[in-house]
N, CA and C of each residue as an Amber inpcrd file, in Angstrom:
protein
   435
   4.1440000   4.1160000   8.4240000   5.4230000   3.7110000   7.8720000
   6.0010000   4.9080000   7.1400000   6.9920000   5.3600000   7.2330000
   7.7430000   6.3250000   6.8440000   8.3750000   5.8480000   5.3080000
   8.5910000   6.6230000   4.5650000   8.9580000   6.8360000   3.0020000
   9.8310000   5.8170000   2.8570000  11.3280000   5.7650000   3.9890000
  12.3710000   4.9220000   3.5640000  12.4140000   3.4330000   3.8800000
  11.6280000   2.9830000   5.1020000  11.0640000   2.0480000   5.1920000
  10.3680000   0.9530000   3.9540000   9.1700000   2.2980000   3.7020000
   8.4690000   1.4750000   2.7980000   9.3790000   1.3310000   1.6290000
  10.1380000   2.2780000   0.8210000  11.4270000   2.3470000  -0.3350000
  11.6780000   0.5930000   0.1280000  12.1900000   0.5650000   1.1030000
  13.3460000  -0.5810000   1.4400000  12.3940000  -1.8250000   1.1740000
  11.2180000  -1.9850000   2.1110000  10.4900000  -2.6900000   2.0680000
   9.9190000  -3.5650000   0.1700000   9.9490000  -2.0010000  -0.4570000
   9.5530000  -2.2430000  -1.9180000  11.0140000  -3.2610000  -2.6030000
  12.1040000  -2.5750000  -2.2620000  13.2060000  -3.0330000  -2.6850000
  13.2800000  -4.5230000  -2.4800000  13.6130000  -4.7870000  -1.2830000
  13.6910000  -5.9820000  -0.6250000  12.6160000  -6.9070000  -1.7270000
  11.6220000  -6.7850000  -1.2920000  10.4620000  -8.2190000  -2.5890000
   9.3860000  -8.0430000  -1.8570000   8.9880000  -6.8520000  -0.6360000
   7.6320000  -7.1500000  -0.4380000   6.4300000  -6.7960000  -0.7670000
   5.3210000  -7.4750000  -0.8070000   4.6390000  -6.8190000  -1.9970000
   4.4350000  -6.9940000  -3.0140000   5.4100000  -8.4500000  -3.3400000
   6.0400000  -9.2000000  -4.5130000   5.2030000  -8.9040000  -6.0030000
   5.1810000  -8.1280000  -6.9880000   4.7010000  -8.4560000  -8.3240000
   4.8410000  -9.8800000  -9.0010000   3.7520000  -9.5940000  -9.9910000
   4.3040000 -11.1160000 -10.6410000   6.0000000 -11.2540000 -10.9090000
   6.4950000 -10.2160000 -11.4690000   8.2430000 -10.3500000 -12.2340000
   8.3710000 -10.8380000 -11.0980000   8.3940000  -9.8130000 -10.3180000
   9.4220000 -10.4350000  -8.9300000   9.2120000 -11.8260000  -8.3220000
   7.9340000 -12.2170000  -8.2880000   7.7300000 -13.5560000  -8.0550000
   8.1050000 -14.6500000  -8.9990000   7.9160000 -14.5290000 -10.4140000
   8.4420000 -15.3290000 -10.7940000   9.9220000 -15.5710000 -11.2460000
  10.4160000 -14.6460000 -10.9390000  11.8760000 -14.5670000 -10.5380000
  12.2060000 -15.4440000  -9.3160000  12.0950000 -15.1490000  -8.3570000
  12.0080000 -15.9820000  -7.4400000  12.0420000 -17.4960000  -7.0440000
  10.8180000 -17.6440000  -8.4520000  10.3210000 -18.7200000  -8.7300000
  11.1730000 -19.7440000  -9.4320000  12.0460000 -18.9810000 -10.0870000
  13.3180000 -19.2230000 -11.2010000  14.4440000 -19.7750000 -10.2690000
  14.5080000 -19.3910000  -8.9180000  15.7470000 -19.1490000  -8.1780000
  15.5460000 -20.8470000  -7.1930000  14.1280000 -20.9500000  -7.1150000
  14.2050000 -21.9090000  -6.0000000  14.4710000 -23.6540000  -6.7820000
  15.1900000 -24.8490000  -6.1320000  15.2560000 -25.7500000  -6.4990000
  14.1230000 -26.4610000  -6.6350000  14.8480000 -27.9190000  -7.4520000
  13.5490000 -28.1570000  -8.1670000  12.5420000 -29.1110000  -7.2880000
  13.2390000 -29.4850000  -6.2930000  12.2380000 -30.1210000  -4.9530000
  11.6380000 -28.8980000  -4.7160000  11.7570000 -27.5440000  -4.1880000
  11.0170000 -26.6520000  -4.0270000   9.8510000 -26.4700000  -4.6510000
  10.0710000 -25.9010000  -6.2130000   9.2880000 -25.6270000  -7.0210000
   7.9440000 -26.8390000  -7.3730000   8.1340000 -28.2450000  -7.2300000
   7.6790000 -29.2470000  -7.1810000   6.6590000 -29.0360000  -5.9920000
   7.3350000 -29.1730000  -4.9350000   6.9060000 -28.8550000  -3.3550000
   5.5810000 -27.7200000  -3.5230000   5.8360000 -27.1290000  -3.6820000
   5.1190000 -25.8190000  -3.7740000   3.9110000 -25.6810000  -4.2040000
   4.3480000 -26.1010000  -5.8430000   3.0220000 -26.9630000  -6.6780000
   2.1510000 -27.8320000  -6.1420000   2.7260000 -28.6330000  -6.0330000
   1.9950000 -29.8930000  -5.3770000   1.1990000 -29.0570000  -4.3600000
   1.7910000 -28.6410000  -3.0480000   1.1550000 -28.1550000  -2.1740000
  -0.4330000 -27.2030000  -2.3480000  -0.0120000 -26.4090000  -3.5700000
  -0.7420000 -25.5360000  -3.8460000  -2.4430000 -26.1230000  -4.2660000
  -1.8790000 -27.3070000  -5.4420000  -2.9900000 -28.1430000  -5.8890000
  -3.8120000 -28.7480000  -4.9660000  -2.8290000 -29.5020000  -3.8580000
  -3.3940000 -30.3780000  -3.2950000  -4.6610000 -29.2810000  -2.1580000
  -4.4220000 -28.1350000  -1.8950000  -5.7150000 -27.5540000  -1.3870000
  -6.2190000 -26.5750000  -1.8940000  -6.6670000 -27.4840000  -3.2400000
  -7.6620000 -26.2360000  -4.0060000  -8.8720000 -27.8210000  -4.2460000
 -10.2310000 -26.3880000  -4.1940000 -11.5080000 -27.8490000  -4.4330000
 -11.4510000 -28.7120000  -5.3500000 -10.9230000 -28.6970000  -6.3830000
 -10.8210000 -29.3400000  -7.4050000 -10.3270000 -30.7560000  -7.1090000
  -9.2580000 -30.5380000  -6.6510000  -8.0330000 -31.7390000  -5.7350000
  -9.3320000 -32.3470000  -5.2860000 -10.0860000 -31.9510000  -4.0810000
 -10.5560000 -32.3790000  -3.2480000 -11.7280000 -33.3680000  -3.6790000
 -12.1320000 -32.5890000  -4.8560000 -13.4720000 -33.0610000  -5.7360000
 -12.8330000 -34.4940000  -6.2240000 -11.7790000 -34.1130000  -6.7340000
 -11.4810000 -35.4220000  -7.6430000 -10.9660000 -36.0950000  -6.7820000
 -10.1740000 -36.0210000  -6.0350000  -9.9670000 -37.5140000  -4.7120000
 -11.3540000 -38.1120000  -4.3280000 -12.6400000 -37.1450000  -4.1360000
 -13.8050000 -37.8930000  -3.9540000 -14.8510000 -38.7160000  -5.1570000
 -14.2180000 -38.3370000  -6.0340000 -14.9320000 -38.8580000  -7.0020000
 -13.8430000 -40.3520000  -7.2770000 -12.8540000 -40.1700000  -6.8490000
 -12.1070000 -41.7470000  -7.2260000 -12.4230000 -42.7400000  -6.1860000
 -12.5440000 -42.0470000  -4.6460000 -12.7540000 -43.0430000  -3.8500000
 -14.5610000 -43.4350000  -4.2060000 -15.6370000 -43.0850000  -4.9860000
 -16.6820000 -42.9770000  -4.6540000 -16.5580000 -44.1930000  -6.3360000
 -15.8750000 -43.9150000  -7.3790000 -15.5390000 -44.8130000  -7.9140000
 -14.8770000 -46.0460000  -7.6930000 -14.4410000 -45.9560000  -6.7420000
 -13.1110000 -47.2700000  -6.0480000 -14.3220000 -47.9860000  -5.5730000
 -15.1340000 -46.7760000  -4.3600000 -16.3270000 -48.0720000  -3.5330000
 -17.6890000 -48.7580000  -5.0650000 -18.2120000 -48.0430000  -5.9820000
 -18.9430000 -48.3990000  -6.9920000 -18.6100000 -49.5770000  -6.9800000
 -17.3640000 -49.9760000  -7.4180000 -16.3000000 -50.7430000  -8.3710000
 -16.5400000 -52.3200000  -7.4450000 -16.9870000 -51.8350000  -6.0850000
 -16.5610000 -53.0970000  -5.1770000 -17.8020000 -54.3450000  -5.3110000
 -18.7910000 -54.0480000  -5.8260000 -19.8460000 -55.0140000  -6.1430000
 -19.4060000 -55.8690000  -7.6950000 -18.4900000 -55.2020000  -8.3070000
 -18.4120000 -56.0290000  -9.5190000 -16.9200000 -56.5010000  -9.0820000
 -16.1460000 -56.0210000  -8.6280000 -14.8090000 -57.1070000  -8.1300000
 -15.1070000 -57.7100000  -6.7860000 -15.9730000 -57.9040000  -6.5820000
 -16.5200000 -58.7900000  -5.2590000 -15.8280000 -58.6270000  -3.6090000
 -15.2450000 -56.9400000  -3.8960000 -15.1090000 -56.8250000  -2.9080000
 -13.5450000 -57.5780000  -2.3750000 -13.0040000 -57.8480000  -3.3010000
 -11.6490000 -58.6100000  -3.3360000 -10.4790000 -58.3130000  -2.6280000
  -9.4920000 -58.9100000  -2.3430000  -8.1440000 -58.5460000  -1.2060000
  -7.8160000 -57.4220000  -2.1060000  -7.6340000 -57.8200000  -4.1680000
  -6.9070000 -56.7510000  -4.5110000  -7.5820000 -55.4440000  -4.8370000
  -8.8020000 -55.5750000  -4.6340000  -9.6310000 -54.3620000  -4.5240000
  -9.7470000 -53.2780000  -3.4440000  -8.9810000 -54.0400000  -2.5110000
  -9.1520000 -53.3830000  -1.0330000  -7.5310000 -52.6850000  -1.1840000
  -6.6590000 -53.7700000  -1.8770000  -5.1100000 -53.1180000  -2.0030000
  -5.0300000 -51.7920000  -2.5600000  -5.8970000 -51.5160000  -3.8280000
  -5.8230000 -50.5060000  -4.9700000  -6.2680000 -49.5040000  -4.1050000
  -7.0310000 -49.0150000  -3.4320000  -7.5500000 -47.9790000  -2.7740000
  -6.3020000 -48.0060000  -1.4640000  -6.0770000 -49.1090000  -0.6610000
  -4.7080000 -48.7960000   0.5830000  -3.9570000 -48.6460000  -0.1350000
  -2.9770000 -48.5620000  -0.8730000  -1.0730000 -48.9960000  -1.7570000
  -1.7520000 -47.3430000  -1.9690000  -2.3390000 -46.7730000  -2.7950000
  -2.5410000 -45.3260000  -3.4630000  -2.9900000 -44.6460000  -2.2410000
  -3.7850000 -44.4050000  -1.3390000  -3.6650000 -43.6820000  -0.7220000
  -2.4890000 -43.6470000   0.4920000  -1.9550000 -44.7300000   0.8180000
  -0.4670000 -44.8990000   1.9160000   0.3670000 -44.2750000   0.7210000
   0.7900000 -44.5700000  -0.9040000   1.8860000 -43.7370000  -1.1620000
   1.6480000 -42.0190000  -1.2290000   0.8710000 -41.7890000  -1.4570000
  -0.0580000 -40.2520000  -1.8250000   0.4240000 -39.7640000  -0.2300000
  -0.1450000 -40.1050000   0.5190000   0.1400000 -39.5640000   2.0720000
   1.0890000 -39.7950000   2.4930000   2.2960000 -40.5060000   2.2860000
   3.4000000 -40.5590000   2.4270000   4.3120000 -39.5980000   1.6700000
   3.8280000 -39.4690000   0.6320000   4.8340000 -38.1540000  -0.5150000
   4.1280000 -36.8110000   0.3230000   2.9370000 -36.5730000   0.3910000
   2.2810000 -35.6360000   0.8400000   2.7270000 -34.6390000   1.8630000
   3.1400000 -35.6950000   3.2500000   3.7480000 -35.3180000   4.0270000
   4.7690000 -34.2070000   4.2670000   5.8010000 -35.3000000   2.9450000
   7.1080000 -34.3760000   2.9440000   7.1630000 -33.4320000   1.8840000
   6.1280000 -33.2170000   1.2030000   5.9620000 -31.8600000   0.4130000
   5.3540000 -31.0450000   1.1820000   4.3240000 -31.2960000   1.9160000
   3.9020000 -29.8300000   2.9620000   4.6520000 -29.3880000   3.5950000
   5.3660000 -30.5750000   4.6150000   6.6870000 -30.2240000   5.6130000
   7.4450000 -29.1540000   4.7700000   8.2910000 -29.4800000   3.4510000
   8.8690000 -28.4130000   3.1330000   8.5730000 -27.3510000   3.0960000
   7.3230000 -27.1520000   2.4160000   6.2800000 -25.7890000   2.0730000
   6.2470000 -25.3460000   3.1090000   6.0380000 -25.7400000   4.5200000
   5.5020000 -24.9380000   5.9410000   7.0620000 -24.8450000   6.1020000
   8.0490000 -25.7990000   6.0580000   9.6550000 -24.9750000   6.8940000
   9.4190000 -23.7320000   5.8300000   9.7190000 -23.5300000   4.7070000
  10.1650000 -22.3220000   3.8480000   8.9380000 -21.5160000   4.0200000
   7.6180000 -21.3070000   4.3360000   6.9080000 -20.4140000   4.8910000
   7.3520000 -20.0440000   6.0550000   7.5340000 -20.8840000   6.9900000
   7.8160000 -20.1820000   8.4000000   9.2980000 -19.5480000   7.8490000
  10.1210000 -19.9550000   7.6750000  11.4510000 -19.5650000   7.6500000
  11.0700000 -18.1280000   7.1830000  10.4020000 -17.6240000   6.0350000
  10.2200000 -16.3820000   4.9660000   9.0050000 -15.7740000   6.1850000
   7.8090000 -15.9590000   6.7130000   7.3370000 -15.1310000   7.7400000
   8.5920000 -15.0400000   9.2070000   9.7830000 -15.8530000   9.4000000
  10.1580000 -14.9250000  10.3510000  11.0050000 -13.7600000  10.0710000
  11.8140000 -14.0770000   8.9390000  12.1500000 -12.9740000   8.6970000
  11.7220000 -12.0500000   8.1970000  10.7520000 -12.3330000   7.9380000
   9.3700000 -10.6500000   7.8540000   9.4050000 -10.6790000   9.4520000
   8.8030000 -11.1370000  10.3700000   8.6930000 -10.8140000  11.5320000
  10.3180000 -10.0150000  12.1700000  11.1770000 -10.6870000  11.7560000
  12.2570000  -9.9320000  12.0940000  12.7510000  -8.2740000  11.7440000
  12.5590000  -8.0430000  10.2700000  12.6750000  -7.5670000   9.8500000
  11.6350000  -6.1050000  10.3830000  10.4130000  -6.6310000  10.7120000
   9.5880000  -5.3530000  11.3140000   9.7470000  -5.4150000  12.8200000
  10.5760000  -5.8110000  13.3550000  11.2820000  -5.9210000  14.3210000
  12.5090000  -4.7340000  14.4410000  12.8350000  -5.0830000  13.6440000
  14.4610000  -4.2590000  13.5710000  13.9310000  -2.9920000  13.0570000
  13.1000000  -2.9360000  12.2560000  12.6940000  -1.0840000  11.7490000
  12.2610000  -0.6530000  13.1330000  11.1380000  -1.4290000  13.6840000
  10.4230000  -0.8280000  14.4770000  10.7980000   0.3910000  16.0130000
  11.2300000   1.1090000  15.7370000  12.3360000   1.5680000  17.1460000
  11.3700000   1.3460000  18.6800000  10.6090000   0.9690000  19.0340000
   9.6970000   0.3100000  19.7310000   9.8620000  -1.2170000  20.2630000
   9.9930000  -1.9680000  19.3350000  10.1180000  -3.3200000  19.4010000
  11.6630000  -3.5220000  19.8480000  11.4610000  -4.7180000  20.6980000
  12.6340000  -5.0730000  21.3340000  13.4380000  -6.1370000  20.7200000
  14.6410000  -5.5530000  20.1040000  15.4440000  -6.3570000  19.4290000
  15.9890000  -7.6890000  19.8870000  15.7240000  -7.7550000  21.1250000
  16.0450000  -8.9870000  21.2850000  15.5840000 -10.2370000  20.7350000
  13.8150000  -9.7600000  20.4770000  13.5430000 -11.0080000  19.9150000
  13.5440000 -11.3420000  18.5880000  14.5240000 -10.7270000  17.7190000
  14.7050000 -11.1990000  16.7070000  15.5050000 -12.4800000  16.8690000
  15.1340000 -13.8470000  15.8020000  15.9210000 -14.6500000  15.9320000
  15.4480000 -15.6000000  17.0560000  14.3990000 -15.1480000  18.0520000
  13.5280000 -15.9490000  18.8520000  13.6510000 -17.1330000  18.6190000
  12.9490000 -17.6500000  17.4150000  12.8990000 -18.8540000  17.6610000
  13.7930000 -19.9360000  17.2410000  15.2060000 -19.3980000  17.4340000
  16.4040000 -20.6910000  17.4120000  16.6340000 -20.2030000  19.4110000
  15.9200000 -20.1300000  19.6140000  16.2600000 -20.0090000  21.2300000
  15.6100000 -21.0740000  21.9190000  15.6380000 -21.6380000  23.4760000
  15.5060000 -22.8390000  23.9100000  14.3400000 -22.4920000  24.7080000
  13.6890000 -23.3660000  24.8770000  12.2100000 -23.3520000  25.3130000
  12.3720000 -22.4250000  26.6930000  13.0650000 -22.8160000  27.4200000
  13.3860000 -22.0760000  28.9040000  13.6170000 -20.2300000  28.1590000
  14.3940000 -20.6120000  27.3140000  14.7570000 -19.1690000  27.0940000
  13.0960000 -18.4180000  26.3300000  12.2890000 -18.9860000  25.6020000
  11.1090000 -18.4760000  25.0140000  10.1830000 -18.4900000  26.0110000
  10.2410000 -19.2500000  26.8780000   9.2690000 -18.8620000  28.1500000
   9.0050000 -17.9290000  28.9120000  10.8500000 -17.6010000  29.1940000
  11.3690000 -16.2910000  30.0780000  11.0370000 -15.0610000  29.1260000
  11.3860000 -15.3070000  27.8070000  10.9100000 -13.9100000  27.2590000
   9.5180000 -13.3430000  26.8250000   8.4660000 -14.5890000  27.3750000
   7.1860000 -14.5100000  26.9250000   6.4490000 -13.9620000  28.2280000
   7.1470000 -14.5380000  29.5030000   6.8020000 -14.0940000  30.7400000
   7.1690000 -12.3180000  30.4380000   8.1890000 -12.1430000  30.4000000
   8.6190000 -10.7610000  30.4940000   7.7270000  -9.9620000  29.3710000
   7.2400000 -10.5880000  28.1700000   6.3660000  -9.3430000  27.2080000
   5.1140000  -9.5790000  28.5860000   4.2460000 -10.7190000  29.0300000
   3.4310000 -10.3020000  29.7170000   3.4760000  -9.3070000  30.1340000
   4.7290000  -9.1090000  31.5410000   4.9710000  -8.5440000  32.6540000
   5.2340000  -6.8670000  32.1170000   5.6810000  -6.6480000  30.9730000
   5.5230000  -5.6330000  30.3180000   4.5220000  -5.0260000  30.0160000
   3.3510000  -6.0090000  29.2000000   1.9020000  -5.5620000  28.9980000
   1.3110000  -5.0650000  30.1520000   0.9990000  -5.8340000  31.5810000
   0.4090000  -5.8020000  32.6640000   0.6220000  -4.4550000  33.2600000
   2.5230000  -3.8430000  33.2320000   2.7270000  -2.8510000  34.0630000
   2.0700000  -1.6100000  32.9330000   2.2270000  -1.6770000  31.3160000
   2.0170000  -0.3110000  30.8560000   0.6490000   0.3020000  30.9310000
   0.3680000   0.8820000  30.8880000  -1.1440000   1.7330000  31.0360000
  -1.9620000   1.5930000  29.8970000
């Protein structure tokens, strides 16, 4: 990578420091910032530990509530709402990851004087059209030496 590249690269946010990140952090809405969190917690061991220690408390629990309709509710109602919110906090987290890795992918695209500009922007293109251009990187690989 050449001097002005990397300059630009530094400029731009990559590489992000804390300031710069939590700047960032400052900038995004508050479903985001929520989103994010959540996401973050929900796959660290800890999360994982303590979801197992409630369901392992929920089953304990079932010999002294006899195993009851509303004993069976408390463990379904909490885990159907949990996985239902869940959902649409990852969904966000993965659109705004992919969205922020393509335009890194783009972006070392467009420096690259090698790389073929066309495929920046790839993937708002139509399946026929990502096929044809996936055939052609083959057909590219196959002929170069």
């Amino acid at each position: 990578m050449t001097a002005a590249p990397a300059r630009d690269a530094a400029q731009s946010g990559a590489g992000l420091g804390t300031t710069q990140h939590a700047r960032d952090t400052d900038q995004l809405s508050f479903f985001a910032r929520v989103a994010n969190a959540t996401a973050h917690a929900a796959g660290k061991p800890f999360t994982f530990g303590l979801c197992f220690l409630i369901v392992v408390v929920w089953a304990v629990a079932g010999p002294v509530f006899h195993y009851s309709d509303t004993w069976q509710l408390v463990i379904n109602t909490g885990t159907t709402i949990v996985t239902f919110l869940m959902v649409f906090l990852i969904q966000n987290t993965q659109n705004r990851d992919g969205a922020a890795l393509q335009a890194k992918l783009d972006e070392l695209i467009r420096v690259t004087k090698e790389a073929r500009n066309d495929l920046v922007g790839v993937e708002n293109k139509s399946e026929q059209e990502l096929e044809s251009l996936r055939q052609d990187c083959e057909a590219e690989i196959a002929a170069s030496p």
